[in-house]
C-alpha positions in Angstrom: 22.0 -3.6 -17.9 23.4 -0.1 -17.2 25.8 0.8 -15.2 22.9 2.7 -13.0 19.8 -0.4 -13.0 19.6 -1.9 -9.5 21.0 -5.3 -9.3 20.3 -5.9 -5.6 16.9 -5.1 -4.2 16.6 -4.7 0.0 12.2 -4.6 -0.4 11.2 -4.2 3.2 7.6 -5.2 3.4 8.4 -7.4 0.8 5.3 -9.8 2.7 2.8 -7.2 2.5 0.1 -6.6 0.2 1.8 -3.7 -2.3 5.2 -5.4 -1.3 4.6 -9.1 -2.4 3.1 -7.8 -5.7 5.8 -6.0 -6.5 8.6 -8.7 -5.9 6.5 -11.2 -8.5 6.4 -7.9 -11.1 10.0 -7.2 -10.6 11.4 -10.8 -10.7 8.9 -11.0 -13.9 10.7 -8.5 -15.4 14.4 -8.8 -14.1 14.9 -12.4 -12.9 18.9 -11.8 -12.4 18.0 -8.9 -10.1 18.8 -10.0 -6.7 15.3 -9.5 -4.4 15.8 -9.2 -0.7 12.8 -9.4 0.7 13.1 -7.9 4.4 10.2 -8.0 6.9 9.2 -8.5 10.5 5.9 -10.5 9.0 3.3 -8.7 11.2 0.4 -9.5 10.9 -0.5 -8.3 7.4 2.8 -9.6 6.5 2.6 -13.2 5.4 4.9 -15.7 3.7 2.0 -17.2 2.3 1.8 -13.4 0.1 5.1 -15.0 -2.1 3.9 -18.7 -2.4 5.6 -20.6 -4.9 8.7 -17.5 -5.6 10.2 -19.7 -2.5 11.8 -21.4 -5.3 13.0 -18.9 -7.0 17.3 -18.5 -6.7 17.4 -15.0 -6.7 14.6 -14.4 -4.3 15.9 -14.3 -0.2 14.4 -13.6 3.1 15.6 -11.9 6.2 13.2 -11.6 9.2 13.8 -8.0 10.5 12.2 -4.6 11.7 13.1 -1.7 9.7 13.3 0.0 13.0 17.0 -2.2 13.6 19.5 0.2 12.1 22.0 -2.9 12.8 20.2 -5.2 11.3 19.3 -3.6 7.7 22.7 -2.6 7.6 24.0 -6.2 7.8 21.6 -7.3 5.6 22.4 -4.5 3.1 26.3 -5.0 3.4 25.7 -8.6 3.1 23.5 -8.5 -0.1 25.4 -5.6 -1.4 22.2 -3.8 -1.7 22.7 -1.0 -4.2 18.6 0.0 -3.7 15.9 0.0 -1.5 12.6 0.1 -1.7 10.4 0.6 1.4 7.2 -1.0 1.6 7.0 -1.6 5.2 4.6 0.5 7.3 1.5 0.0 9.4 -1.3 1.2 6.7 -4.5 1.0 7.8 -6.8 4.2 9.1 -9.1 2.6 11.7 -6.0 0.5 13.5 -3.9 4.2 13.5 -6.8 5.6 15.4 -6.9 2.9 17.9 -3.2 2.9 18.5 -0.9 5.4 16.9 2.3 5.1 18.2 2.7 2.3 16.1 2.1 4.2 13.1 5.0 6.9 14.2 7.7 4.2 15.3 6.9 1.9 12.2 6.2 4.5 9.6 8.9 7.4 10.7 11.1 6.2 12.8 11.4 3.1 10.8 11.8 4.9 7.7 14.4 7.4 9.1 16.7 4.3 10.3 16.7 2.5 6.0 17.4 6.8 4.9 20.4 6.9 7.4 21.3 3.3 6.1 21.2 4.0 2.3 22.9 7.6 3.5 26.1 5.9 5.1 26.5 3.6 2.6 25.3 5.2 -0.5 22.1 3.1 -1.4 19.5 4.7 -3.5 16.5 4.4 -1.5 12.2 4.5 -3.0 9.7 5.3 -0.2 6.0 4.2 -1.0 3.4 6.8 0.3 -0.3 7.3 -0.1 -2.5 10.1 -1.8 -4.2 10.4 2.0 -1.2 12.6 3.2 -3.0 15.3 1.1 -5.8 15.1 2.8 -9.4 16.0 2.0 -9.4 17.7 -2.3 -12.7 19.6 -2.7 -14.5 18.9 -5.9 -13.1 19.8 -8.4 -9.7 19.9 -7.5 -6.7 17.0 -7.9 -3.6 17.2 -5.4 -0.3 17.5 -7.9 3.2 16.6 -6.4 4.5 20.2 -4.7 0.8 20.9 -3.2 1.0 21.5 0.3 0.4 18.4 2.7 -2.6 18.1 4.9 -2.6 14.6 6.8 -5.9 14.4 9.0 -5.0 10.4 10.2 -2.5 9.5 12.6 -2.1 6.6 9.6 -1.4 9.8 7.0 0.7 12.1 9.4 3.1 9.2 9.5 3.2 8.8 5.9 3.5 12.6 5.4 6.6 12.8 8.3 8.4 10.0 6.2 8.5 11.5 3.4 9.2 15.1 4.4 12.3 13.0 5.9 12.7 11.5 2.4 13.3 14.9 0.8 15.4 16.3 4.0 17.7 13.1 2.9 17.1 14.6 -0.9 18.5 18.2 0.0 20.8 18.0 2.5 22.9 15.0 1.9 22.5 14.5 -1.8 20.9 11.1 -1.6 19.0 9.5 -4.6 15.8 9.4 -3.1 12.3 9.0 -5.1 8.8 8.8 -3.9 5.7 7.6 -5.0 1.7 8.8 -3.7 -0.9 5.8 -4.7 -4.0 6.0 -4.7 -6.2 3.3 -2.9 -4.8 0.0 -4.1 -6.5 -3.1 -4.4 -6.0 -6.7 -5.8 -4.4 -9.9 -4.8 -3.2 -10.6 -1.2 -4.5 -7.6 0.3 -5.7 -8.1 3.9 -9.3 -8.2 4.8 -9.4 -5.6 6.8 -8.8 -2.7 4.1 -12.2 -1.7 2.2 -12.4 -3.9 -0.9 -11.6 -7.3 0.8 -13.3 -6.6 3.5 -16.9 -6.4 1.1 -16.0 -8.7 -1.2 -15.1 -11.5 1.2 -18.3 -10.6 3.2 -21.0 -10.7 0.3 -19.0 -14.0 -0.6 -20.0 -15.1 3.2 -23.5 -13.2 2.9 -22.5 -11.6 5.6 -23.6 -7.4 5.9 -21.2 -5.1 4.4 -20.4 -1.9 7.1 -20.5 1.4 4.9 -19.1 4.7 7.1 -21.5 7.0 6.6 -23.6 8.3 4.1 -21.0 6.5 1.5 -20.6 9.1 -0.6 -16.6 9.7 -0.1 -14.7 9.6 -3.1 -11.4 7.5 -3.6 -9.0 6.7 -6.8 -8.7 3.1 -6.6 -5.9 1.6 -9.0 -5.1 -1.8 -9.2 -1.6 -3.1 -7.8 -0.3 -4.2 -11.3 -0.8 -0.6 -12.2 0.6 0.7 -9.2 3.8 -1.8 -9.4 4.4 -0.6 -13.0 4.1 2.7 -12.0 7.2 2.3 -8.9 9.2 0.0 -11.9 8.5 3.8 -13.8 10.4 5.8 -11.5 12.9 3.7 -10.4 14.1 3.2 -13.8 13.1 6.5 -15.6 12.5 9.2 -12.1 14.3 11.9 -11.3 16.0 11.9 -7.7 14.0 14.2 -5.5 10.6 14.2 -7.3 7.7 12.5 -6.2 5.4 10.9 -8.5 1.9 10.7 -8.3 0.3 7.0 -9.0 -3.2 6.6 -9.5 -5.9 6.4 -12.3 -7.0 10.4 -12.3 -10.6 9.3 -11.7 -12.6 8.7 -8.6 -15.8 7.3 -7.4 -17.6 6.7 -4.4 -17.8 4.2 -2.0 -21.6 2.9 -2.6 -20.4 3.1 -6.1 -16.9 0.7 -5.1 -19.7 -1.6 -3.1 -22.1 -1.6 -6.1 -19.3 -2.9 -8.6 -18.3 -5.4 -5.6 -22.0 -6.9 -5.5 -22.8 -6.7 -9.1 -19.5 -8.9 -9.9 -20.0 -11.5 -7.3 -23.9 -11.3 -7.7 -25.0 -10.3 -4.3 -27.7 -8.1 -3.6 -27.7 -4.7 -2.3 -29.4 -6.0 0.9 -26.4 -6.4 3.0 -25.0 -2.4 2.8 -25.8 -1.4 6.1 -24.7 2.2 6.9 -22.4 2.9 9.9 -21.1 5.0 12.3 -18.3 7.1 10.9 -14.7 7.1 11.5 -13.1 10.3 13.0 -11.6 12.6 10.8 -13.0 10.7 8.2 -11.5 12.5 4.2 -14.6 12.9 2.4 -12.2 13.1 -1.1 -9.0 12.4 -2.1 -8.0 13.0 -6.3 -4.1 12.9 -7.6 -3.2 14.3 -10.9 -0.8 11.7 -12.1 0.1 13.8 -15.3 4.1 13.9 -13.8 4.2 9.9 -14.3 2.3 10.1 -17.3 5.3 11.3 -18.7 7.5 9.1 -18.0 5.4 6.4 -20.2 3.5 4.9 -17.7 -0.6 4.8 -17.7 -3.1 2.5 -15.8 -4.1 -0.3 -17.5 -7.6 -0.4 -15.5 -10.2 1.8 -14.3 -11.1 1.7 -11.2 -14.1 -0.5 -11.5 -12.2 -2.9 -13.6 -9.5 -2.8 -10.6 -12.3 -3.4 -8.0 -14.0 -6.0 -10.1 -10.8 -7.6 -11.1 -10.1 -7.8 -7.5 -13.4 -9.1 -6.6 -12.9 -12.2 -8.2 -9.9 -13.1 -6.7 -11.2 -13.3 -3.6 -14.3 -15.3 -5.1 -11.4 -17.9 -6.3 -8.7 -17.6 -3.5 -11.0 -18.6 -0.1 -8.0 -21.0 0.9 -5.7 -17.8 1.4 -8.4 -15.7 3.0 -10.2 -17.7 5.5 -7.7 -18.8 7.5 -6.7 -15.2 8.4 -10.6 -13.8 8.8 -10.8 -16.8 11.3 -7.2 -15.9 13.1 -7.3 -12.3 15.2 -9.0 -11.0 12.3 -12.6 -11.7 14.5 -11.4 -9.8 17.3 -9.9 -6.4 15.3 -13.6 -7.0 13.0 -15.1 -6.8 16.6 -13.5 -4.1 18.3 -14.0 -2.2 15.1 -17.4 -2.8 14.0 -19.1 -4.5 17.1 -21.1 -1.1 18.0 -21.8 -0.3 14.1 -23.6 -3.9 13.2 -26.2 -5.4 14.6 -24.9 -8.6 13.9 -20.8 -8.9 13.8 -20.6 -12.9 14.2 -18.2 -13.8 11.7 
């Protein structure tokens, strides 16, 4: 290893979704790294995300909000954490709208406590953001890395606040800080209540699958492996201070997302049923992704080979996702979709 390769990993999130995916990648590919994995296991935050990496020696937990300045910096001092790599955030569109001062304590405050962390003790510190804090690109357009930001979600103005803290950090104090934009990612251990789970475990129940709109909006969607290999990119190849782009560089649109969802699980088209839509709702969002290109990376799928990829996992994995769409799930699928559907019993 050289003298520069992170030995000691603090992931916060490291339970989530993107998080949990990229601790089994990174331990695939580094199993002396030590792997922190810090988070206040919320609810989109399970245990269950890690499974059998339990066992694993280098692999540790600390329960903790990323909000605790006191607590991540015991954790980094005792772990001597030499990077971190911020996963944790509230994500999700519709629950911003319903409550957004989550989104601003979790997603800028939080990330402002790990910056002033890594600052005092000289960590190098990764934040994972999201194409949707450029909001809405007109046809034909693709947002590149120093176009202006234009968040239109509570959920994305969050995201966009973070990382504008990330490159105050950048200039001002000298720290390493790198950044990463994804596109919409999908695959294993993503919660049910983000797009593709959502569908696929509903045409697996037969139950009807809520479309906003006329379905036409258009979204990147790039599957987690890519998106994990695409972080390992940066962290061992980026520049400090750039931000990096990850995605495929294609988009489609969401009748066209459902259509690969019911044509891999066999479902008919019946159960689309067009809905209400959500405020503020981006009609299109395209990266160029020619900066990390350039660093060697490239998606190994398109997006409907992510989305079908990630259908099937679902298909095969109902132990992991039914005991969580028959938790709270019902009430958020309620309070969310109970005026769109005429039928919402789960």
């Amino acid at each position: 290893m050289s003298a520069d390769f992170p030995r000691s990993l603090l992931m916060t999130g490291g339970c989530g979704f993107i998080g949990s995916n990229f601790v089994r990648f990174w331990l695939s590919r580094f199993p002396l790294s030590t792997v922190v994995v810090y988070d206040l296991l919320t609810y989109a935050g399970r245990r269950e995300n890690l499974g059998e990496l339990w066992g694993h020696p280098q692999l540790h937990f600390v329960l903790g909000d990323i909000t605790d300045l006191e607590r991540v910096r015991q954790t980094c001092h005792e772990y001597a954490i030499d990077l971190i790599v911020n996963f944790a955030a509230e994500t999700h569109v519709d629950q911003s709208i319903a409550r957004p001062l989550v989104f601003t304590e979790t997603n800028v405050r939080g990330t402002h406590v790990l910056l002033e962390v890594a600052r005092e003790l000289g960590i190098r510190l990764h934040q994972v953001s999201t194409d949707e804090v450029y909001g809405h690109v007109p046809e034909p357009q693709q947002r590149s890395e120093d176009d202006a930001l234009w968040p239109r979600s509570p959920y994305a103005a969050s995201k966009a606040a973070a990382d504008q803290l990330a490159q105050a950090y950048f200039i001002t104090y000298g720290l390493a800080v790198t950044t990463t934009r994804g596109s919409n990612t999908v695959g294993p251990y993503q919660h049910p209540e983000k797009a593709v789970p959502l569908f696929s475990t509903n045409a697996l129940l037969g139950q009807q699958l809520p479309i906003y709109g006329d379905g036409l909006q258009q979204r990147d969607y790039v599957h987690v492996h890519d998106h994990c290999a695409g972080i390992e990119a940066v962290l061992l190849r980026g520049t400090a201070g750039e931000i990096y782009n990850v995605g495929t560089g294609q988009d489609i649109t969401n009748l066209e997302m459902v259509d690969v969802i019911l044509g891999t699980l066999g479902k008919d088209r019946c159960l689309i049923e067009h809905v209400t839509d959500r405020p503020g709702h981006d009609r299109r969002y395209s990266l160029n992704v020619s900066k990390l290109h350039a660093l060697g990376w490239a998606a190994q799928y398109t997006c409907q080979q992510a989305i079908a990829e990630t259908a099937r996992w679902y298909a095969g994995h109902a132990e992991w996702w039914q005991p969580i769409r028959n938790g709270t799930f019902r009430q958020y699928y309620q309070e969310h979709y109970g005026q769109r559907l005429p039928d919402t019993d789960l």
